[in-house]
C-alpha positions in Angstrom: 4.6 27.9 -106.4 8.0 29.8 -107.5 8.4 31.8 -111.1 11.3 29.5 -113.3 13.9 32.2 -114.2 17.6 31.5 -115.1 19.8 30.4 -112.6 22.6 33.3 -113.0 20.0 36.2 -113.5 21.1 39.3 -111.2 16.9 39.7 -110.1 17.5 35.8 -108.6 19.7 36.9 -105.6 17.6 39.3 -105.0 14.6 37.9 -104.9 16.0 34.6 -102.7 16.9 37.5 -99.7 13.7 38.8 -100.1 12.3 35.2 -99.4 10.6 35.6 -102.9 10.0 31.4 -103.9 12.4 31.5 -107.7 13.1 28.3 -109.2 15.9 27.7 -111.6 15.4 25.8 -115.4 17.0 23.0 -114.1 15.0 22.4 -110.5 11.6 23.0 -113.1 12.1 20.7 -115.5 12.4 18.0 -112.9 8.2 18.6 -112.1 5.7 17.4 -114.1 3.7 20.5 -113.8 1.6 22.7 -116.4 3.8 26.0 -116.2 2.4 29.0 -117.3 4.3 30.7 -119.9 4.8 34.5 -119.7 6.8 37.0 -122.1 8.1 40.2 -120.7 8.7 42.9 -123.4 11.1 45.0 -121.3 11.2 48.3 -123.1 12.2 50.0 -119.5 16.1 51.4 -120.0 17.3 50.2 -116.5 16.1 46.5 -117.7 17.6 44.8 -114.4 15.3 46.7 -112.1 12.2 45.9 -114.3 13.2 42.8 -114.1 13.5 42.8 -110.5 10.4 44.4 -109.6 8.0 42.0 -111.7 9.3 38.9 -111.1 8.9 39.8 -107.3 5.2 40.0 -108.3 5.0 37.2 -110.4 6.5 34.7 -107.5 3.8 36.0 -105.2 1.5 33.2 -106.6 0.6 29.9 -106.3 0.9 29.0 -109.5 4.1 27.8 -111.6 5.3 30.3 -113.8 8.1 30.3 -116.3 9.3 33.6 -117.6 10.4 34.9 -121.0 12.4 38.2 -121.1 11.7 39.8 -124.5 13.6 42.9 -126.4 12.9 44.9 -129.2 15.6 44.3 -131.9 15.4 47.9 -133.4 16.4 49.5 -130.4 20.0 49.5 -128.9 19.6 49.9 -125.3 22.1 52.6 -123.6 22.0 51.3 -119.9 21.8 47.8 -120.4 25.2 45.9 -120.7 25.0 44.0 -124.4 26.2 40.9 -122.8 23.0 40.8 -120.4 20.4 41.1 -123.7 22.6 38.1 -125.0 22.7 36.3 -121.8 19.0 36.8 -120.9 17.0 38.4 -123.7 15.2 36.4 -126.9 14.0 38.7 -129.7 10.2 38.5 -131.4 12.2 36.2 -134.5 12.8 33.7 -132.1 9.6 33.7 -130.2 6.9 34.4 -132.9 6.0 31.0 -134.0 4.9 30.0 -129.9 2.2 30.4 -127.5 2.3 32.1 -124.3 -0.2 32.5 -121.5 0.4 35.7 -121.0 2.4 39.1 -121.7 3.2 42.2 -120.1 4.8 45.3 -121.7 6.2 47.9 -119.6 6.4 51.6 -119.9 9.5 53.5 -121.5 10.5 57.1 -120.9 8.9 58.0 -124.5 5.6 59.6 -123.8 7.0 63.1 -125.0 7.1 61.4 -128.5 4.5 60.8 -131.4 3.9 57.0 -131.3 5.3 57.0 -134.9 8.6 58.7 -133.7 9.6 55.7 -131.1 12.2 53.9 -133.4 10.6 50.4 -132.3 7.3 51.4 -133.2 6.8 49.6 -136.1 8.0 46.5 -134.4 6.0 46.9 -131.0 2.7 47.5 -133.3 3.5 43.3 -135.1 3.9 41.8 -131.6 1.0 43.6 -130.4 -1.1 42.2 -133.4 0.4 39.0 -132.5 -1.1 39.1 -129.1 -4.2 39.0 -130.4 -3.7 35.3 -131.6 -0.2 34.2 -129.8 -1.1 35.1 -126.3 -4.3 34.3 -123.7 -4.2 37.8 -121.9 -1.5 41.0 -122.2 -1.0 43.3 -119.5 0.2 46.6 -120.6 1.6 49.1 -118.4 2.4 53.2 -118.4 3.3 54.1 -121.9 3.1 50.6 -122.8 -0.6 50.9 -122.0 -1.3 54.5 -123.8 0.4 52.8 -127.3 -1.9 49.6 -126.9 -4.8 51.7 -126.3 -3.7 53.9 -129.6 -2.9 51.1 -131.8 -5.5 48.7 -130.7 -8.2 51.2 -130.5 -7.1 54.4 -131.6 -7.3 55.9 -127.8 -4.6 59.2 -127.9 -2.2 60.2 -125.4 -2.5 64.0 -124.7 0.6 65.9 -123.4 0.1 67.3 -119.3 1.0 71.2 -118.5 3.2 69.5 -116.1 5.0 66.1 -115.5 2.2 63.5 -113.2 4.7 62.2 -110.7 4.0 61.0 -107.1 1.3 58.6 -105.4 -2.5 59.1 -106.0 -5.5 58.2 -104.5 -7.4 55.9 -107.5 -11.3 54.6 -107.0 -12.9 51.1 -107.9 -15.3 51.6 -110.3 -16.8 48.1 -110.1 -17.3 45.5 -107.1 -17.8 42.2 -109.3 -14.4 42.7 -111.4 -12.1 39.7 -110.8 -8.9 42.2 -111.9 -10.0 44.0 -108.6 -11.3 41.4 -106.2 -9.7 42.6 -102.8 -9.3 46.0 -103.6 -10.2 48.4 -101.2 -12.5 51.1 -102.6 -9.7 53.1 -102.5 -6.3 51.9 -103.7 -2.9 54.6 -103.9 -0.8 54.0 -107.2 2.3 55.3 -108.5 2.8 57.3 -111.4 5.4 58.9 -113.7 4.1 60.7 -116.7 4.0 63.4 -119.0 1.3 62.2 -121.1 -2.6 61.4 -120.4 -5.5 59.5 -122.4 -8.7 60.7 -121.9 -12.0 59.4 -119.8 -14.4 60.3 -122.5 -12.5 58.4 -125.7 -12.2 55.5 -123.9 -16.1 55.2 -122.7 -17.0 55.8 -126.4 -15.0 52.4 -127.0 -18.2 49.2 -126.0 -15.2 46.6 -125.8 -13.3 49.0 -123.2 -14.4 49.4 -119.5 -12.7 51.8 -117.3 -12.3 49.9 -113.6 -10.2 52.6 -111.8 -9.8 56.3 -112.1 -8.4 59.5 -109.9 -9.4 62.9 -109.8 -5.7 63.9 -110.0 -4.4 61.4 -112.2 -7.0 60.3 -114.6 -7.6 56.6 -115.8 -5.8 54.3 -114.3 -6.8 51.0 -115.1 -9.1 49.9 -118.5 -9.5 46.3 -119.7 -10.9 44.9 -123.0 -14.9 43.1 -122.1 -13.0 40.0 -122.8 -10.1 40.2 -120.9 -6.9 39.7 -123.4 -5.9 43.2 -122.6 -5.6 44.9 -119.5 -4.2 48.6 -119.5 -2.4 50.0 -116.9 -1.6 53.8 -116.9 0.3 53.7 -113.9 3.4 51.7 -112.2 2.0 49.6 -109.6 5.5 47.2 -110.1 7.8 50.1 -108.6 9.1 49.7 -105.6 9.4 52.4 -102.6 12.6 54.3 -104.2 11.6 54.0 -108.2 10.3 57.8 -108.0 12.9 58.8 -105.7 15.7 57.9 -107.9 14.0 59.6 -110.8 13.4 63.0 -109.4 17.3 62.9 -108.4 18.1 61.8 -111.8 16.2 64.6 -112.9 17.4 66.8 -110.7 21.0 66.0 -111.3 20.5 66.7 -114.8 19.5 70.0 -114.3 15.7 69.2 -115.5 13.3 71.7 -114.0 10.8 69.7 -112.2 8.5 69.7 -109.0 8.7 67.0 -106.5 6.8 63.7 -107.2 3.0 64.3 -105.0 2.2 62.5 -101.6 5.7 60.5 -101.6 8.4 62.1 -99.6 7.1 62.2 -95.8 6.3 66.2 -95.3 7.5 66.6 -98.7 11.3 66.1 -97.5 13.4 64.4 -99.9 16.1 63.1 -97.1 12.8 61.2 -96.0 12.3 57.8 -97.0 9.2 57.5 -98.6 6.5 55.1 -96.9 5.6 52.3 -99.5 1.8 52.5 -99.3 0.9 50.2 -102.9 2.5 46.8 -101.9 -0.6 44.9 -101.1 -2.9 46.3 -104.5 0.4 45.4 -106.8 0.3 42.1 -105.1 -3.5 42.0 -105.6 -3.4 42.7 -109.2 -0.9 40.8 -110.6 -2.5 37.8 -108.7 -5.5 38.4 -109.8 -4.5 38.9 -113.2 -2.5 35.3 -113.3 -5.3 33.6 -112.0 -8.5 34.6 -113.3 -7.0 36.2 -116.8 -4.6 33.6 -117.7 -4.4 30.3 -115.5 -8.7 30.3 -115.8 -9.0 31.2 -119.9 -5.8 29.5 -120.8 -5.9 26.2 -122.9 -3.5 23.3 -121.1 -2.6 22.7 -124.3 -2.5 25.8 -127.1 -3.0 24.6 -130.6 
């Protein structure tokens, strides 16, 4: 079954080439279908290519889906046209009082802040307490994941000698985890990072399990024993040029930093790098539809 997005959203042409299933408002509300309702805080600055690369996730299912794109108000985005928030975007005001299935925050380039120094802080930490109550299962990725851990369970982000950028080898801890049914034992993930949470403060944590780590890259995936929140440290979403096209914005900048591990072919940058993730994003934001919200969601919330 297709995701329900707006007709005139850029991420629909896109996805239609791809042969990704999207549905307009007005096709949807012709079925008599039980949609599931999902809220994308999009803290990301490029906000079109988030968009883009999980809604091409989210239409790999069999199951309806109707998609929300949520903002932060107290944050004026810088490479995001004003008339696409307006167009596209609700804010938490106009949301707050419904229900959704499920949510995902993504990641924003603000790791190399204190959590209390993000100028949204105070406004990401009442949507994440209305999670708890508003929403079946929230799936939090990159930095998004490192402040849900902090403000949910006081987990803290730790600053690398160096930033973690490339593709790394992660392990499945557990075989009888629905999150990682498919996975192979060993799974490659993208990352882009200049912060870390530690193995040991999470395992001191009983609602938290750890389900996938790597010896270069740390924790990768945790999820709360009853499955409303999943953290993900890394970016499974990006697609094959996401890290290329920020080590040349780097670069072009004049920021001093190494190339991103295991991505360029022979470590050439005129390369194109081999996209080696596809199937394990596919698997987990599947997985995470079906057994985390479509299976523990009420048809009807109350």
């Amino acid at each position: 079954m297709p995701i329900n997005i707006p007709h005139n959203l850029p991420a629909k042409e896109i996805l239609e080439k791809e042969n990704i299933f999207v549905m307009d408002e007005l096709r949807a509300y012709s079925q008599d279908i039980r949609p599931l309702n999902i809220v994308i805080l999009n803290i990301m600055p490029e906000k079109e290519k988030t968009e883009t690369r999980l809604l091409r996730l989210l239409g790999n299912s069999p199951l309806q889906v109707n998609i929300t794109l949520l903002r932060p108000t107290t944050h004026e985005s810088k490479t995001t046209k004003k008339s696409h928030l307006d167009q596209f975007y609700r804010t938490f005001d106009e949301i707050r009082d419904k229900k959704f299935d499920g949510m995902i925050i993504t990641g924003a380039p603000v790791e190399q802040l204190s959590f209390t120094e993000v100028n949204y802080w105070d406004e990401l930490k009442e949507i994440m307490d209305w999670t708890t109550t508003n929403v079946t299962s929230t799936l939090h990725i990159c930095w998004g994941a490192q402040a849900g851990l902090f403000h949910h369970y006081g987990v803290k982000k730790y600053p690398l000698k160096k930033k973690c950028s490339g593709i790394f080898q992660h392990r499945r801890l557990y075989k009888n985890i629905t999150l990682l049914r498919g996975f192979d034992d060993i799974f490659n993930v993208p990352v882009s990072r200049y912060t870390t949470v530690k193995q040991e403060e999470i395992e001191e944590i009983p609602n938290l399990t750890i389900l996938s780590t790597s010896d270069e890259a740390g924790v990768c995936l945790v999820a709360s024993n009853d499955g409303k929140r999943i953290f993900l440290t890394g970016h499974l979403e990006y697609d094959e040029y996401t890290l290329k096209e920020e080590y040349d914005r780097d670069t072009s900048k004049g920021i001093s930093i190494h190339m991103p591990n295991n991505y360029f072919p022979n470590n050439d940058p005129t390369k194109q790098p081999i996209h080696s993730w596809r199937s394990h994003a596919n698997l987990l934001f599947v997985n995470w539809l079906n057994y985390y919200v479509y299976q523990e969601t009420p048809y009807i919330w109350e």
